[in-house]
N, CA, C and O atoms as CSV, one atom per row, in Angstrom:
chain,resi,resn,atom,element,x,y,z
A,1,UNK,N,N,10.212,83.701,100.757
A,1,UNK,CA,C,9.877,84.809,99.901
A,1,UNK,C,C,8.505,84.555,99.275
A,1,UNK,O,O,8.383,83.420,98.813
A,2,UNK,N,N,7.222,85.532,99.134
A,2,UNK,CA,C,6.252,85.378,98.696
A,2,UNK,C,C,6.849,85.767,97.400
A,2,UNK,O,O,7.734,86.601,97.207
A,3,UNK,N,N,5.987,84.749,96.220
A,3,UNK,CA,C,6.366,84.897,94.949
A,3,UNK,C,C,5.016,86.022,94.381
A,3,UNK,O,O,3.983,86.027,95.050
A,4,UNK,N,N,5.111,86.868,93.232
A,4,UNK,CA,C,4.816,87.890,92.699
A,4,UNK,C,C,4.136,87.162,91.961
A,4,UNK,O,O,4.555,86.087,91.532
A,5,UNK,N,N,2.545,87.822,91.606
A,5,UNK,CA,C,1.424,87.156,90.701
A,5,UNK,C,C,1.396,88.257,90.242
A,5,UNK,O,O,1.505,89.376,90.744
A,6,UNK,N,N,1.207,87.808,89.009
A,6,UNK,CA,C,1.174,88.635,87.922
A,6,UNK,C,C,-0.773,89.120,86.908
A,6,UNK,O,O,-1.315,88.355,86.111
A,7,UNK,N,N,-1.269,90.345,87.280
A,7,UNK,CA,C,-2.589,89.988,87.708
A,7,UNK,C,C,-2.818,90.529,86.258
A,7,UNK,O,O,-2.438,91.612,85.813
A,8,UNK,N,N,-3.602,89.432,85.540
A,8,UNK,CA,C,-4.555,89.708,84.041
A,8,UNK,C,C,-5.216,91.060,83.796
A,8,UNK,O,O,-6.214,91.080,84.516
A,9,UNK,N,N,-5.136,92.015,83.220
A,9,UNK,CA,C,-5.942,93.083,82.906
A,9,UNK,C,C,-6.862,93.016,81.999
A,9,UNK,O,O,-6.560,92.980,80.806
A,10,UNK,N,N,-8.289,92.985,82.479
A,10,UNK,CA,C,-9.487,93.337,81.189
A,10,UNK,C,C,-9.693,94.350,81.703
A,10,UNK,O,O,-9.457,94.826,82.814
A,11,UNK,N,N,-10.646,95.010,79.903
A,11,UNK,CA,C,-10.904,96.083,79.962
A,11,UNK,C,C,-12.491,96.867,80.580
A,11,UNK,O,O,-13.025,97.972,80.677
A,12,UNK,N,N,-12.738,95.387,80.888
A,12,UNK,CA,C,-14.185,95.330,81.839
A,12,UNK,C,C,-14.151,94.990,83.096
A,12,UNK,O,O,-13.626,93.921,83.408
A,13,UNK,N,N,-14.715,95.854,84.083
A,13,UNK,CA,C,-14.734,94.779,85.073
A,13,UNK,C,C,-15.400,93.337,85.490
A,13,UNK,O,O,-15.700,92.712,84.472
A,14,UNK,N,N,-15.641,92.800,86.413
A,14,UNK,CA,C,-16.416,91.457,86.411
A,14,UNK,C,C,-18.090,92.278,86.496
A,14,UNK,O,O,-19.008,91.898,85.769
A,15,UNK,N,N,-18.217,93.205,87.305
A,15,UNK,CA,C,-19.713,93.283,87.000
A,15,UNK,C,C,-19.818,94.044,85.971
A,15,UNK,O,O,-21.019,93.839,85.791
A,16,UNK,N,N,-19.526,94.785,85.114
A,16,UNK,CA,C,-19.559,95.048,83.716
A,16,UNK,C,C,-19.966,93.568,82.968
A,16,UNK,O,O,-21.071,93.331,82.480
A,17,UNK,N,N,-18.687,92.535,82.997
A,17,UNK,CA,C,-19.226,91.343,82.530
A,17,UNK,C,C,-20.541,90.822,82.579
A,17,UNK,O,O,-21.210,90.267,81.708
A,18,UNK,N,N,-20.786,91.100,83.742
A,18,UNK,CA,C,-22.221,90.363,84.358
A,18,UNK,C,C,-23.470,90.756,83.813
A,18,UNK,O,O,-24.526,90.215,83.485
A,19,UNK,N,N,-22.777,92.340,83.841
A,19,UNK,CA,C,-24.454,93.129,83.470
A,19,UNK,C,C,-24.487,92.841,82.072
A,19,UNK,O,O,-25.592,92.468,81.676
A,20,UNK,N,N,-23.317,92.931,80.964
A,20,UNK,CA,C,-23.933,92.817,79.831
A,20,UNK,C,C,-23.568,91.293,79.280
A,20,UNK,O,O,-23.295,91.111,78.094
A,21,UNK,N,N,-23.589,90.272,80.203
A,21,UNK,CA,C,-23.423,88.818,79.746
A,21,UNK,C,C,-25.139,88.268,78.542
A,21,UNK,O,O,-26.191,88.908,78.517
A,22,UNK,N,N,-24.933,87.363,77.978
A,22,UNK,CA,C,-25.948,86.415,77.579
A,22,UNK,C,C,-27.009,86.005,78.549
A,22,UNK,O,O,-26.874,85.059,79.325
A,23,UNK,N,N,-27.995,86.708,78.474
A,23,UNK,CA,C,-29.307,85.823,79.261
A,23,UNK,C,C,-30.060,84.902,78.841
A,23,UNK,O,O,-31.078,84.670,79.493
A,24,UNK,N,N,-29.817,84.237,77.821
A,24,UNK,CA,C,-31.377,83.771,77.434
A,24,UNK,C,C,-30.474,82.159,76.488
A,24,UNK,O,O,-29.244,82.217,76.502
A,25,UNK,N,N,-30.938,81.241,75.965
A,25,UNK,CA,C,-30.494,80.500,74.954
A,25,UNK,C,C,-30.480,80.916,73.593
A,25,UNK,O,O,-29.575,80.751,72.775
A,26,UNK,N,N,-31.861,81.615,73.400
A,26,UNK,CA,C,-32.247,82.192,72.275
A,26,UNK,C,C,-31.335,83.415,71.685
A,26,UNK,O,O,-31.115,83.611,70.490
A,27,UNK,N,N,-30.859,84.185,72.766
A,27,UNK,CA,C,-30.144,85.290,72.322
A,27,UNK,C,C,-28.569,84.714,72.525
A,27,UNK,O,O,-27.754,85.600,72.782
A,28,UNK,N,N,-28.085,83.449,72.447
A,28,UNK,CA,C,-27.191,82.777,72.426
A,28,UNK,C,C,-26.480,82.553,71.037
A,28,UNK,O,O,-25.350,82.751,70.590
A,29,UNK,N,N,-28.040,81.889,70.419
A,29,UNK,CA,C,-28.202,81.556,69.449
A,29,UNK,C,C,-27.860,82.242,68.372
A,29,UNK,O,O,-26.954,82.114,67.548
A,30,UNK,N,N,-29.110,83.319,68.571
A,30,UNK,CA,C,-28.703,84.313,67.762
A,30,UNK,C,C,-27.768,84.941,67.355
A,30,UNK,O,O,-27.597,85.118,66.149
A,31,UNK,N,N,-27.037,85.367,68.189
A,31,UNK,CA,C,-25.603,85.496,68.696
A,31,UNK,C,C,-24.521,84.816,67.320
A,31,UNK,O,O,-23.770,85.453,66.581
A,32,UNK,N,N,-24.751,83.558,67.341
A,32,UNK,CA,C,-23.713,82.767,67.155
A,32,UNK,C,C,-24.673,82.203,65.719
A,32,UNK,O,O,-24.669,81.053,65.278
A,33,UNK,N,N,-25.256,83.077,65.317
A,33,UNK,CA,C,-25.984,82.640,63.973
A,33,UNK,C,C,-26.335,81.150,63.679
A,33,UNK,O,O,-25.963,80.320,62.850
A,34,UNK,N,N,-27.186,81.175,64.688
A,34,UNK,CA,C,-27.445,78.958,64.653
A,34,UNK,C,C,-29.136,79.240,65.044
A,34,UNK,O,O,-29.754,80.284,65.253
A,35,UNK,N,N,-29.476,78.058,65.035
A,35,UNK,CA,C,-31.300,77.769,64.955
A,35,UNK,C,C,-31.226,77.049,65.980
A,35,UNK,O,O,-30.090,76.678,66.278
A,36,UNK,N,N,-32.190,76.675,66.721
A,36,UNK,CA,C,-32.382,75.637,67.859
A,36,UNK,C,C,-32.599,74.973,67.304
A,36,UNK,O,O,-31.993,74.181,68.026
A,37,UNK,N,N,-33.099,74.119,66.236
A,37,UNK,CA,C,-32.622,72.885,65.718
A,37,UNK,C,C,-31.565,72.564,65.383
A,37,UNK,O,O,-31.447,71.363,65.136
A,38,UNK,N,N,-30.445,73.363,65.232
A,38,UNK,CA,C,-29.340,73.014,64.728
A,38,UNK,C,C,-28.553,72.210,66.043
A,38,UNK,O,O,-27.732,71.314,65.848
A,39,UNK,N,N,-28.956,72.694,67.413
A,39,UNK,CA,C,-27.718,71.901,68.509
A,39,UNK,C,C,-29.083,71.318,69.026
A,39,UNK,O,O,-28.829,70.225,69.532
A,40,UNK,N,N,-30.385,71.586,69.106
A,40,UNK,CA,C,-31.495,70.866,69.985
A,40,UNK,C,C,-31.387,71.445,71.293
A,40,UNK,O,O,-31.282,70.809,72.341
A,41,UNK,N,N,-31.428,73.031,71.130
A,41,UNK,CA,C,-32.240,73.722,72.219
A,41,UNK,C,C,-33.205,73.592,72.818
A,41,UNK,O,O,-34.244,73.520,72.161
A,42,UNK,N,N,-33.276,73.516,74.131
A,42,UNK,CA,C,-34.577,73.156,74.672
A,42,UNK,C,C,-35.309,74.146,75.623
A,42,UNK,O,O,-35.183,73.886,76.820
A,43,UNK,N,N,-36.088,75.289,75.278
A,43,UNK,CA,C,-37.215,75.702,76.342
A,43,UNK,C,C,-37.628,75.109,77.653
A,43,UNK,O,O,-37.852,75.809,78.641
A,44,UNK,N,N,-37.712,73.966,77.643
A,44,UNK,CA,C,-38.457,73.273,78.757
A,44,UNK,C,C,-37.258,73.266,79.677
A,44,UNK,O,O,-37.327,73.434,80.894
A,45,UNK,N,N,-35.852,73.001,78.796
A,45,UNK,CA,C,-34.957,72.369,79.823
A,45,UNK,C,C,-33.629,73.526,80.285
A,45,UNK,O,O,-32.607,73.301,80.934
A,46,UNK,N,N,-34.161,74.900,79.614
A,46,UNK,CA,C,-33.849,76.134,80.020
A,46,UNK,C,C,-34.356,76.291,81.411
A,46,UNK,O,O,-33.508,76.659,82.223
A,47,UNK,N,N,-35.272,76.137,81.748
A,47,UNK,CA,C,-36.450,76.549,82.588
A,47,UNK,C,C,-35.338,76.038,84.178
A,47,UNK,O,O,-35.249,76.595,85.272
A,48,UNK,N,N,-35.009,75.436,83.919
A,48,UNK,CA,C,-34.171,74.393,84.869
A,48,UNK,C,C,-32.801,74.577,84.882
A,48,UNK,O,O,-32.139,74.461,85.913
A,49,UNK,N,N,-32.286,74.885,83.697
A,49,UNK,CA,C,-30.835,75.278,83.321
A,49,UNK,C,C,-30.773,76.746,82.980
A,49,UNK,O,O,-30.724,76.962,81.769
A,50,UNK,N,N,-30.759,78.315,84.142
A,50,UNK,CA,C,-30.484,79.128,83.391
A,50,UNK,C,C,-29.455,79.949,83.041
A,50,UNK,O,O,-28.726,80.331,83.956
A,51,UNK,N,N,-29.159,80.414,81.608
A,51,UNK,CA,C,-28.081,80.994,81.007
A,51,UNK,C,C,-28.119,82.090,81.245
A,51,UNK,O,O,-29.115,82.804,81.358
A,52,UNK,N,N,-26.550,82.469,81.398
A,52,UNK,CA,C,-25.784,83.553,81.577
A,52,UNK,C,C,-24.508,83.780,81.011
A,52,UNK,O,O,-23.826,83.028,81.707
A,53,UNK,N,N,-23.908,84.192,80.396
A,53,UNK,CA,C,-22.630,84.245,79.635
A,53,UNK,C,C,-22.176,85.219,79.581
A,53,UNK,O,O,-22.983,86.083,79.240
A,54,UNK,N,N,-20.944,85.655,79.804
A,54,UNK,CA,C,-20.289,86.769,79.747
A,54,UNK,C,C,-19.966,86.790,78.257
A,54,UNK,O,O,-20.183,85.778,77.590
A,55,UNK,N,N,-19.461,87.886,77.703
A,55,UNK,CA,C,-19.256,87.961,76.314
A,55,UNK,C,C,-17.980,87.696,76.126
A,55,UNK,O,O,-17.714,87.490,74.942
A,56,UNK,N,N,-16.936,87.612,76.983
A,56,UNK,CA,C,-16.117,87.204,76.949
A,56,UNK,C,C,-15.959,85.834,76.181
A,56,UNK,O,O,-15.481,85.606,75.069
A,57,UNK,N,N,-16.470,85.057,77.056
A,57,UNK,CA,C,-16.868,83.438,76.970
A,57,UNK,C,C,-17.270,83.346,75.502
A,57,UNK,O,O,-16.754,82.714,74.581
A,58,UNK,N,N,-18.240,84.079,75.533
A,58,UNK,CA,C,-19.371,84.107,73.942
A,58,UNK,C,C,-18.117,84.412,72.845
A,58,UNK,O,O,-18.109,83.699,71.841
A,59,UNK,N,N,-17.272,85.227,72.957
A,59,UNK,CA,C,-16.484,85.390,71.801
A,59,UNK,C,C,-15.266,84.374,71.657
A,59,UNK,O,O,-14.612,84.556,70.629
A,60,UNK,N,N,-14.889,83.477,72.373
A,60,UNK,CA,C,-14.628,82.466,72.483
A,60,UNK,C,C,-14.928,81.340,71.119
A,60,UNK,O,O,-14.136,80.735,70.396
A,61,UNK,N,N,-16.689,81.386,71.157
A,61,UNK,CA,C,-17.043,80.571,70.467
A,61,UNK,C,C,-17.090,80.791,69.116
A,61,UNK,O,O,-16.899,81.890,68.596
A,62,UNK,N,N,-17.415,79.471,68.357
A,62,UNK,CA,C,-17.051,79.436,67.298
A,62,UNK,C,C,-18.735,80.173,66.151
A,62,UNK,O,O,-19.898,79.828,66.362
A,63,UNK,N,N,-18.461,80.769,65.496
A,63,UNK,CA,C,-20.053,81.403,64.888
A,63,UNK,C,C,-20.030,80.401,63.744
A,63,UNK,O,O,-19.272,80.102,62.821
A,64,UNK,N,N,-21.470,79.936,64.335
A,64,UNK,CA,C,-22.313,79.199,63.143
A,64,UNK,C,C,-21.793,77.681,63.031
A,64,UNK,O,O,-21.931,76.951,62.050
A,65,UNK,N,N,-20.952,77.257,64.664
A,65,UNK,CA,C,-20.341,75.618,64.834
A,65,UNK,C,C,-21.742,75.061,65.966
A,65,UNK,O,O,-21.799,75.544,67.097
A,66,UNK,N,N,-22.567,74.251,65.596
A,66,UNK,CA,C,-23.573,73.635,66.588
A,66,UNK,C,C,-22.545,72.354,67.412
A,66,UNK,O,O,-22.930,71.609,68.314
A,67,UNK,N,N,-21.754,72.375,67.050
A,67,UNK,CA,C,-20.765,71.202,68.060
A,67,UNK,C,C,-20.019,72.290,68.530
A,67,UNK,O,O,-19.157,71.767,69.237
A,68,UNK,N,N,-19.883,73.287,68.542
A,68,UNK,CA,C,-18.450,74.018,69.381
A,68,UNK,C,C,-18.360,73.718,70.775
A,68,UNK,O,O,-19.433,74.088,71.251
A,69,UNK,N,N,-17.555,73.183,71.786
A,69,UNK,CA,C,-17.468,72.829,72.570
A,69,UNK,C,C,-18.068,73.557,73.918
A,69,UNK,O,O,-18.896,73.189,74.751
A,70,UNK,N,N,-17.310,74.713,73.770
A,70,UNK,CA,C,-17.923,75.680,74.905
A,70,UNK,C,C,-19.439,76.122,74.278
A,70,UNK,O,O,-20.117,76.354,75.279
A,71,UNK,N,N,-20.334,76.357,72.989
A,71,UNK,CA,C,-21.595,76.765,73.480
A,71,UNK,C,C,-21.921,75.300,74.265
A,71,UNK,O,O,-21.924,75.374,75.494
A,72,UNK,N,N,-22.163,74.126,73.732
A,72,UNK,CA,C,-22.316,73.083,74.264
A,72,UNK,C,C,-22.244,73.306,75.899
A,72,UNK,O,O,-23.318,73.211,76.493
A,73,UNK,N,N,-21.095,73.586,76.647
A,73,UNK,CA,C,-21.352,73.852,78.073
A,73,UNK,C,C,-22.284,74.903,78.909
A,73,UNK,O,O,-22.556,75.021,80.103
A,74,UNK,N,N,-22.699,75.714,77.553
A,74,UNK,CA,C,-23.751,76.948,78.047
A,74,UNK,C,C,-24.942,76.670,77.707
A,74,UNK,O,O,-25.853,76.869,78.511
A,75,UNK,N,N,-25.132,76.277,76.751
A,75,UNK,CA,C,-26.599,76.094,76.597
A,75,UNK,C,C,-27.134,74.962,76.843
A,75,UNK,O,O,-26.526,73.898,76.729
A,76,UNK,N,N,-28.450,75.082,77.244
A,76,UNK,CA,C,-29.576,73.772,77.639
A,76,UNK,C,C,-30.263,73.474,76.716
A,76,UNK,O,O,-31.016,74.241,76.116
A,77,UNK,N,N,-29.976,71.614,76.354
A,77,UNK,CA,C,-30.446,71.397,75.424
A,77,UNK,C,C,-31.322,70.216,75.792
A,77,UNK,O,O,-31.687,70.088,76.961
A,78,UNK,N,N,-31.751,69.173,74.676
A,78,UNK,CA,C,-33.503,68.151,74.807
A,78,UNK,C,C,-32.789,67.117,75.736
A,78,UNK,O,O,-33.337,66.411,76.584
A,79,UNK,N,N,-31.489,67.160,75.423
A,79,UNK,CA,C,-30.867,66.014,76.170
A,79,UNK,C,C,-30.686,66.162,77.967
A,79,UNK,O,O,-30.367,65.193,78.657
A,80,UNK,N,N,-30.932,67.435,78.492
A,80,UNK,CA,C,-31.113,67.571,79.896
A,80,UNK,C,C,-32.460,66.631,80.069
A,80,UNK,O,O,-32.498,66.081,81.170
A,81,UNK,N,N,-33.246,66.426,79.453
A,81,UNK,CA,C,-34.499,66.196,80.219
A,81,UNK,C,C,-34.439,64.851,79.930
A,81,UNK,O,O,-35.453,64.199,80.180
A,82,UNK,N,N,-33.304,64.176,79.372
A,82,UNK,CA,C,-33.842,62.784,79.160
A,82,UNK,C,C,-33.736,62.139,80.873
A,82,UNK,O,O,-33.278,62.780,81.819
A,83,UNK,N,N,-34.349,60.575,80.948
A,83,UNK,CA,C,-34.134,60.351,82.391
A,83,UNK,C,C,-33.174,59.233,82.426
A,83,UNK,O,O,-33.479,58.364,81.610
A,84,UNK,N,N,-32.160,58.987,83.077
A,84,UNK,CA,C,-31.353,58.098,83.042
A,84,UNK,C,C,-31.803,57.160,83.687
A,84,UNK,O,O,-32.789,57.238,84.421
A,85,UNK,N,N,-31.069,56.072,83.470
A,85,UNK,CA,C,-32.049,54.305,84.214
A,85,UNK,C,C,-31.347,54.414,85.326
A,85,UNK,O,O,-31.493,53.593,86.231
């Protein structure tokens, strides 16, 4: 017997998600009422790492936490560019 999946309903689709996801670090930031000094955003290391976030994800996070776990996995910060030995 194939077993029955039971399929999640949002009220967006995935390219809805897409189109109006997070582009930028800065508008991340903003977002989530924090400074790039506060987690050590990095420009340079954006350039290399780029963001996209669904808002989904984004509301997830915590407003105005520079440790919240998940921005931490979205945004590029000084510590990408260090070089490991």
């Amino acid at each position: 017997m194939i077993p029955q999946i039971q399929v999640l309903h949002t009220d967006l689709d995935w390219q809805t998600q897409l189109r109006d996801a997070i582009k930028s670090g800065r508008q991340l930031l903003d977002h989530l009422d924090l400074r790039s000094d506060d987690v050590g955003y990095s420009e340079e290391a954006a350039a290399d790492f780029p963001v996209k976030v669904p808002m989904a994800f984004v509301h997830r996070m915590q407003r105005g936490d520079p440790r919240d776990p998940l921005l931490l996995q979205a945004l590029s910060r000084e510590l990408e560019l260090l070089e490991s030995p």
